[in-house]
N, C-alpha and C positions, 0 to 999 in steps of 0.2 A: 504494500500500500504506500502508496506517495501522499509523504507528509509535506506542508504548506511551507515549510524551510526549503526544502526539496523542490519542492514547485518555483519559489521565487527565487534559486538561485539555478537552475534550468530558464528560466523567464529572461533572467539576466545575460545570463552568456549568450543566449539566442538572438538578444539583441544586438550585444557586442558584435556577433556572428554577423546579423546581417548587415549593421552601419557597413563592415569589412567589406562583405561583399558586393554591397551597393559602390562603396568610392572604387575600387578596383577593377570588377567586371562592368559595372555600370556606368557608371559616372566619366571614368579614365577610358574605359574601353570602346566610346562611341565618337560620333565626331561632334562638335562643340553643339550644332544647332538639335539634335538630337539630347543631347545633356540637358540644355537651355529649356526645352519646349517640359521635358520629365520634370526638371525643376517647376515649373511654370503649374503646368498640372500636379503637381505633389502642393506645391501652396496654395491654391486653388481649392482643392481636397481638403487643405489642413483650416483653411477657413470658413469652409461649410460648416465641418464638424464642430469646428469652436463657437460660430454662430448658433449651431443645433443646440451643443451643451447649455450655452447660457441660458437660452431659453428655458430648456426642459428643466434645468434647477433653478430659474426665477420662477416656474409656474411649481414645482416640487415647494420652497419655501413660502411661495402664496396661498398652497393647498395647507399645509401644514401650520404656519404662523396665523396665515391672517394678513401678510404684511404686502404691501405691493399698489400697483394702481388700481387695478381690478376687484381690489379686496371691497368688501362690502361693508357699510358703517352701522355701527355698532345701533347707535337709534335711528329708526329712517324717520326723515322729517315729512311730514303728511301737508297736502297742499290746502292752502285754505281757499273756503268755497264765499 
């Protein structure tokens, strides 16, 4: 059984592993506009996801707190007639 020490120091090297593999066979091994265009699309990618995330944990701590613009006020104020 693979213990969670286990798991993240496998997690770790893997990663090590592939930064390696990316500058050497990838990165080094193409020719520049090719390099260029992967860079371009990897940050592209990498700021989707960072977009997605903030979202999904501002809407995660407005579900939870309460706190946010969305959140709803504690006394609602009734319109006079």
């Amino acid at each position: 059984m693979v213990t969670v020490i286990d798991f993240v120091v496998q997690l770790l090297t893997s990663v090590v592993s592939l930064v390696e593999i990316f500058l050497t066979d990838v990165l080094l091994g193409v020719d520049p506009i090719t390099a260029i265009s992967f860079l371009v699309g990897a940050g592209l990618t990498t700021a989707a996801v960072a977009v997605l995330g903030y979202l999904a944990l501002g809407a995660l701590v407005n579900q939870l707190t309460g706190l946010g613009s969305s959140a709803r006020e504690s006394t609602p104020e009734r319109a006079a007639r």
